[in-house]
Every structure is written in structure tokens, then in C-alpha cells.
C-alpha positions in Angstrom: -101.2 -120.1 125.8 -98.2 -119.8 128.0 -95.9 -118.7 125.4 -98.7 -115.9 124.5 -99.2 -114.8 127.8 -95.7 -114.1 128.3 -95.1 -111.9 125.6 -98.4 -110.4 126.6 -96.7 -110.2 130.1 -93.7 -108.5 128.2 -95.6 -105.9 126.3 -97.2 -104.8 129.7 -94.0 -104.3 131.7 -92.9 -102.3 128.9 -95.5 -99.8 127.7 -98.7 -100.7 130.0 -101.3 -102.7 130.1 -103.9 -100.3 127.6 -101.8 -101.8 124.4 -101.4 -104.7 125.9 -105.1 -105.9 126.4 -106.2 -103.5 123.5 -103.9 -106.2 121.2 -104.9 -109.1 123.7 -108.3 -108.7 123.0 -108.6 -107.9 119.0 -106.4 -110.9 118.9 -108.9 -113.3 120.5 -112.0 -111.6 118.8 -110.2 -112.9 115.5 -109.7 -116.7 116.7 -113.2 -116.3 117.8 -114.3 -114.9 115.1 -112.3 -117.6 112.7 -114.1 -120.2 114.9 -117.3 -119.7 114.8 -116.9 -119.4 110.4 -114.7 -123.0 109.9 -116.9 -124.7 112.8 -120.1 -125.0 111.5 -118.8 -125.0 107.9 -116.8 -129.0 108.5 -119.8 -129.8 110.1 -121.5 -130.0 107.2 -118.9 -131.8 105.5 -119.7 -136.0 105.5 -118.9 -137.9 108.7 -116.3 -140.0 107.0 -114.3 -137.9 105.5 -114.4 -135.4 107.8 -113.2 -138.1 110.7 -110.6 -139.2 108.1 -109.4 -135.8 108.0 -109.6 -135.0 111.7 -107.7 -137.9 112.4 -105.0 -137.2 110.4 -104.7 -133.4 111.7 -104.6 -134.6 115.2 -102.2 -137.4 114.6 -100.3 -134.1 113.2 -100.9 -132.1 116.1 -100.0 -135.1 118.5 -97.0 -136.9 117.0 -95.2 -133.4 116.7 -95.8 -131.9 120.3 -94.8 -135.7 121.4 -91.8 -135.5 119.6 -90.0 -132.2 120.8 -91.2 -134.0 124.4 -89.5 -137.0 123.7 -86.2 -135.3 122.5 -86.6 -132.5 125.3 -87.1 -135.2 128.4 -84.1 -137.2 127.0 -82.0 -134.1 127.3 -81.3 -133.8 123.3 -83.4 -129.9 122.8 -83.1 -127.4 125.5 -86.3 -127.7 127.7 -88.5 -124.4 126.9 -87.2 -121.2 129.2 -90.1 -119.2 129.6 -87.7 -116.8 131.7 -85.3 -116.6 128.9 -88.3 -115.8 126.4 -89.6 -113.1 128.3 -86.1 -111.0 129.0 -85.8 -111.7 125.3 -89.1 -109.8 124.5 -88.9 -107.3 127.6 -85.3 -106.0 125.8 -86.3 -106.7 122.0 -89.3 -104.0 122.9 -87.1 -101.8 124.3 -85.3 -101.1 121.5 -87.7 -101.0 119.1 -89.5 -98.6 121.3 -86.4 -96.6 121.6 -86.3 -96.1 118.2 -90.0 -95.4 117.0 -91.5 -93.2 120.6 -93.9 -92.2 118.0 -95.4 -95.0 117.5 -95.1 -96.8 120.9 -98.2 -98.0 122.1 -99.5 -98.8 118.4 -96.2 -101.7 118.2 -96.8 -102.6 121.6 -100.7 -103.5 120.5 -99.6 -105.6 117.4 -96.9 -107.0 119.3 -99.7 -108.7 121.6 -101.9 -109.1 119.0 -99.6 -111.3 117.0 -98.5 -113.5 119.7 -102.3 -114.1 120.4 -103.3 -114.7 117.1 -99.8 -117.3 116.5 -100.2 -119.1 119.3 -104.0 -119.1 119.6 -104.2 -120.5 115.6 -103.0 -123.7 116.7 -105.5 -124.0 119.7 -108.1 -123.3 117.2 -107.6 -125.5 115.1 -107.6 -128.4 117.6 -110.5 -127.3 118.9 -112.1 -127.3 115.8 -111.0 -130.5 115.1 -111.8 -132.6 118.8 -115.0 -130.7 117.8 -116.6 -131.0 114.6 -118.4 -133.9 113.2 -119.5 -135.0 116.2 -121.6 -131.7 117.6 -118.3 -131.0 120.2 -117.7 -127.8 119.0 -118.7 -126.4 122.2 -117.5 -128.5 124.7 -114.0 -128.1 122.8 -114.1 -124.4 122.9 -115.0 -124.8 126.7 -111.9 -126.7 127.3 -109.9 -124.0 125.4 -111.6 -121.3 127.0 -111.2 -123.0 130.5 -107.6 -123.7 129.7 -107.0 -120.4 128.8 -108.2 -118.5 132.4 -106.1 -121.1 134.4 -103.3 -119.6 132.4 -104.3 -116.0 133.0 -105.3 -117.0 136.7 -101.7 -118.1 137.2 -100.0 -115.6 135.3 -102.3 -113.0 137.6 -101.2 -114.4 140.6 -97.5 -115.0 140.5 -97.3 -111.6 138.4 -94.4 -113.3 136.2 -93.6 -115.3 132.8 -95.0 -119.0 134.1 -92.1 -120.8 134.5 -92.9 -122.9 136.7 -95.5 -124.8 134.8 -94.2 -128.2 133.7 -95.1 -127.0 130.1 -92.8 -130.2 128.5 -94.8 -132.4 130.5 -98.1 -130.8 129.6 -96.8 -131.3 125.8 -96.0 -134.9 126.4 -99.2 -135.8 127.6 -101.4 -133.1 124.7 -99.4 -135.2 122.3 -100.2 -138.6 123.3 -103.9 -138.1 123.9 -103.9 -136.4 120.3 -102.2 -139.0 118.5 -104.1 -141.4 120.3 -107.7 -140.0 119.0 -105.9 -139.1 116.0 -105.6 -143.1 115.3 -109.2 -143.7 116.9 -110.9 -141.1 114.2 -109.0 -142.1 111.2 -109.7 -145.5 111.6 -113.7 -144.7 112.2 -113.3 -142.6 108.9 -112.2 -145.7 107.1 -114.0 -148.1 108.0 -112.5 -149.7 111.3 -114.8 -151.1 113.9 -112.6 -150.8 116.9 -113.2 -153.5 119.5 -115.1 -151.9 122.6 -116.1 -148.9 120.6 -114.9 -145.8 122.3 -112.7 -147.5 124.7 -110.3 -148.2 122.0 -108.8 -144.3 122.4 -107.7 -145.8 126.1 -105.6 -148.3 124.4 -104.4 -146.0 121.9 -103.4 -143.2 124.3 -102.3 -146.2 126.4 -99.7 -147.4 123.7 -98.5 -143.8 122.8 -97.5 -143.1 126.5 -95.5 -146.6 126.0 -93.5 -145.5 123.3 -92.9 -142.2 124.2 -91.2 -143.3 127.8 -89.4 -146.1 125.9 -88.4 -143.8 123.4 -87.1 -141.4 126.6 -85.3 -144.2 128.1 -83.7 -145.3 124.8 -82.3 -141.6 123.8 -81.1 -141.0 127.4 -78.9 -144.7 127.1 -78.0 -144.0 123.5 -77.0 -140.2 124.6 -75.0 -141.9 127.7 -73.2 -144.2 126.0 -72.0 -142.0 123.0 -71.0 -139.4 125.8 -69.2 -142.2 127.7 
């Protein structure tokens, strides 16, 4: 959502805000729209399967934001520049806009658009996924939508790409409470009577957060000593 909003961001400074929230919007009508179709659709699949499945789409989800965290808090990939993207979009724009006038305000709407619909895909299905099976649909897309107006809020505020948001942090932590339900549901789906039930996710999120620090602290010594 912060990545969307500051190409959004871009697209305003360059041709207005009419494009930008005309693409803005039509973008999240089609996530909306793409909800409310797969939502109800995997809840009629069969609860084992379809935990089996969510599991392994979360553990997905989870294990690969948790990696880039891993390797970006131990120093090895560049931390997200939020700054850097939006210059880069602000004078990619310009260009293009340079060259097709005619067409302005119609590539300034499909830029936003697409950088709605791109980012927003992956939010969806996460949401879809907490979600279904278990009659959560709602409460995800809450979360989302709740998620999603904290980012605007900020962004409205300060006025500028939201750099300032710890968003490797944020990642870290997405990704271990991900891969932790991610263990939680596929196990349900196969079988697994976890002991203490639902408590079992605090363990697994619990033993994620473990092994991504020690995997931090390992790559920062390993990276020290090859630099030494």
C-alpha cells in the first residue's frame, strides 16, 4: 500500500489529482470487485483442503516477505527507498508526458491504476486467504481496508512518498505472523491436533521471530568477517 500510494503520490504531482483518483479508484473497484467473486467461491470448497491450501499460500506469502527482511536488516539488499522510487516515477512520467501531451491525463490514470491493481493483488489475496474457510472474509477485508486509510491518512498528512514508515520492519513482522499461520492451517488441513488448539500460532509466530533474528545476527557476522 505504501509502494501504491507513492506512485499514486507521483502521478498527482505530475498531472493532478482528477487522473490520479480517477485510476485510484477503478483500480480498487477491481480488487473489490475480484474479492467479493473468489471469496465466497473457496468457501464452498471443503475445510480440509482448503486449510491445506491456505496454509501453503500464506507460508508463501510469509517466508518470502521474511526473507527480503532478513537479507535487508543484515545489510545484504538495499533497504526499500521510497524517496528514490518516487523521483524515479515523478521523472519517468515526465517524459512520457513530454512525449504523448495528447494523451496526458489518460497515461496518468493507467499509471495509478496499475500500481493499485499490482500492489493491491497481493493484499487480496491474503485477505482472501486469513479469510476463507473459516467465515473471516470480513474481518480480513476490514483489516485491509483499515490498513489501507492509515496509509492514505499518513500520506495526507505529511503530503510526501512515506518514507518514514519502517516498511522493512513492518515486512519482518507480516512475514512471521504469515508463515506462522501458514504452519498452524496446513497442519489443521492434514490432520494435526496442535496442542492448546489455537495457541499453537503463538508458538509458531514465536519460533519464526527466533529464526529470523538469528538468521540477522548470523548474516551480519558472516558479512563482517568476510569483509574483515
Amino acid at each position: 500500500m505504501v509502494e501504491a500510494f507513492t506512485i499514486v503520490l507521483a502521478v498527482t504531482t505530475v498531472r493532478g489529482w482528477r487522473p490520479a483518483l480517477a485510476g485510484t479508484l477503478a483500480g480498487l473497484a477491481l480488487l473489490a470487485l475480484i474479492t467479493l467473486v473468489f471469496g465466497p467461491a473457496i468457501d464452498r470448497v471443503p475445510l480440509g483442503p482448503l486449510q491445506i491450501a491456505i496454509g501453503i499460500l500464506l507460508l508463501l506469502f510469509g517466508l518470502r516477505w521474511l526473507r527480503k527482511a532478513v537479507l535487508r536488516a543484515a545489510g545484504l539488499v538495499a533497504l526499500h527507498d521510497e524517496e528514490a522510487l518516487y523521483r524515479a516515477e515523478t521523472t519517468q512520467l515526465q517524459g512520457e508526458m513530454r512525449q504523448r501531451q495528447s494523451r496526458a491525463d489518460w497515461l496518468a490514470a493507467v499509471t495509478a491504476f496499475k500500481a493499485v491493481v499490482v500492489e493491491g493483488l497481493e493484499v487480496v489475496f491474503i485477505v482472501i486467504a486469513v479469510g476463507a474457510g473459516r467465515g473471516l472474509l470480513v474481518p480480513a477485508s476490514l483489516g485491509a481496508l483499515a490498513a489501507g486509510a492509515l496509509v492514505l491518512l499518513i500520506g495526507a498528512l505529511v503530503h510526501r512518498p512515506l518514507a518514514r514508515v519502517p516498511e522493512n520492519a513492518l515486512k519482518f513482522g507480516v512475514g512471521v505472523m504469515l508463515s506462522g499461520f501458514g504452519v498452524f492451517w496446513t497442519g489443521e488441513g492434514l490432520g494435526v491436533g496442535w496442542p492448546g488448539g489455537d495457541i499453537a500460532i503463538l508458538v509458531f509466530v514465536a519460533a519464526f521471530l527466533a529464526l529470523g533474528l538469528g538468521l540477522v545476527a548470523a548474516l551480519r557476522n558472516a558479512s563482517a568477517e568476510l569483509a574483515g
